[in-house]
C-alpha positions in Angstrom: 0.0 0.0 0.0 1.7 3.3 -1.0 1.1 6.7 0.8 -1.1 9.5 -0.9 0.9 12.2 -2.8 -0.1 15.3 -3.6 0.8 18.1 -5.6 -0.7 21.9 -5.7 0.2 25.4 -6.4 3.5 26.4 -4.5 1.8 28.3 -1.3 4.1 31.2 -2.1 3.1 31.9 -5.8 -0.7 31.6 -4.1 0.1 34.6 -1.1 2.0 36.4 -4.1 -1.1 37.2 -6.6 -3.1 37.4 -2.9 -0.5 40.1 -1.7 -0.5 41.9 -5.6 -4.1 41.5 -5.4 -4.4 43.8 -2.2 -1.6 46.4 -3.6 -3.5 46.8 -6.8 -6.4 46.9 -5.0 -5.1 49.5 -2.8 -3.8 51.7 -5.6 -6.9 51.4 -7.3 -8.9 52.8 -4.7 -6.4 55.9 -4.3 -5.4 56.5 -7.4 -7.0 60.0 -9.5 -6.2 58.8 -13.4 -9.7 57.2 -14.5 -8.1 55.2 -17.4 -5.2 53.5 -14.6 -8.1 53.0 -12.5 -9.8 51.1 -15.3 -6.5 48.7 -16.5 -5.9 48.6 -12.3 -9.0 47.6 -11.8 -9.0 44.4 -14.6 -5.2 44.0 -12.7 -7.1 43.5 -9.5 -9.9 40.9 -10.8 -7.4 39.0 -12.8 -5.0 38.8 -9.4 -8.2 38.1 -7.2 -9.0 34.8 -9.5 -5.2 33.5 -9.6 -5.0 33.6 -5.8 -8.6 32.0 -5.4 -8.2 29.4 -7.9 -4.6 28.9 -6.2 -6.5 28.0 -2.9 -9.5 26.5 -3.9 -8.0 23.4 -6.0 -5.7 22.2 -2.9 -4.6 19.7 -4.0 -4.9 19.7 -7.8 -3.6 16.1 -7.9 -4.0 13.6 -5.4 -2.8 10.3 -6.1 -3.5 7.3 -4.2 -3.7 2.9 -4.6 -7.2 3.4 -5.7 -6.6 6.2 -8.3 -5.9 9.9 -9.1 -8.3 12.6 -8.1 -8.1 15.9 -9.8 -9.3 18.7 -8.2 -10.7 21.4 -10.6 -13.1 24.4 -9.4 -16.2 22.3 -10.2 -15.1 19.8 -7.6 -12.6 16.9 -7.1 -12.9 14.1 -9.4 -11.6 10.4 -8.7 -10.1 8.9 -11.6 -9.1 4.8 -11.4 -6.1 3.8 -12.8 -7.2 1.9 -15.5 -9.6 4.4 -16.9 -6.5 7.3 -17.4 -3.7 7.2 -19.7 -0.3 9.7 -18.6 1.6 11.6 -20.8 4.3 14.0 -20.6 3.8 16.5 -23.3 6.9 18.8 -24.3 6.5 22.0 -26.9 8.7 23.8 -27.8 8.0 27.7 -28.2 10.2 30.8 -28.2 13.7 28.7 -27.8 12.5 27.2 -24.6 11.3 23.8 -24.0 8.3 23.8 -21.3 6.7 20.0 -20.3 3.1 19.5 -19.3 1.5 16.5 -17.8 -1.7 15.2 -19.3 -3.8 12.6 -17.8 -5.9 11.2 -20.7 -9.5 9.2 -19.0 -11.9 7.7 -21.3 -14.7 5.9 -19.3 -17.1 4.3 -22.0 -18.1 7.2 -24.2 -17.0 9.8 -22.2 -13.6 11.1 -21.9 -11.9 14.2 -20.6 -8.3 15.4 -21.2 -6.9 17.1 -17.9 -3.5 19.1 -18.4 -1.0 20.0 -15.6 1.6 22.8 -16.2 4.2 23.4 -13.7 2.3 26.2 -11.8 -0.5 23.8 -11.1 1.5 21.1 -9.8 4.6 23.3 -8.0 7.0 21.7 -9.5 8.2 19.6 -13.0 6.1 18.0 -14.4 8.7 15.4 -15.4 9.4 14.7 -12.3 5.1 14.0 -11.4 4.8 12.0 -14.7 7.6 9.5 -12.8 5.6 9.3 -9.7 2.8 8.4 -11.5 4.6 5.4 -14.0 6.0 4.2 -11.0 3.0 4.2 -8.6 0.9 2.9 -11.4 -0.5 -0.7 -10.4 
């Protein structure tokens, strides 16, 4: 029997757009330009939803003997192992290589394709993608 693991948004990157969130709130409520107050104000919103959807979908991926639950901001969702299919995607764009994780789960006629970039895990997901092969009954 093998001990959950987890993975989420690093907390730090989550208090960041919280913190930013507050300063560009803060500056939007002071500030006398109209127009700044406008582009501030979309800055603000756009802050406010990273941080939330950084604290709401804690843990993003839990994986466990029975299967992999993925959290999303509709709810958590249990996937069983032999329903999902994992995938390291790499692309290539603007000279830099960047890897996603995609967990591919086709139950009958439904299927849903779930990607994972490095913020929404906290760390490579490379490194995730070996947990998985090698947790994988």
């Amino acid at each position: 029997m093998n001990p959950p693991r987890s993975w989420s948004p690093q907390p730090g990157m989550v208090g960041l757009a919280w913190g930013l969130a507050a300063v560009s709130l803060l500056v939007t409520i002071i500030g006398s330009d109209p127009t700044g107050r406008v582009f501030l104000c979309l800055a603000t919103l756009l802050l406010l939803a990273l941080g939330a959807y950084g604290t709401f979908v804690r843990p993003r991926l839990l994986v466990d003997d029975s299967g992999l639950t993925v959290r999303t901001l509709t709810g958590a969702r249990l996937l069983p192992w032999h329903e999902v299919k994992v995938r390291l995607a790499r692309t290539r764009r603007l000279g830099r290589e960047t890897a996603t994780l995609e967990l591919d789960w086709k139950r009958g006629e439904d299927e849903e394709l779930f990607v994972f970039t490095p913020m929404d895990l906290g760390t490579d997901p490379r490194d995730v993608a070996d947990v998985l092969h090698a947790l994988r009954p």
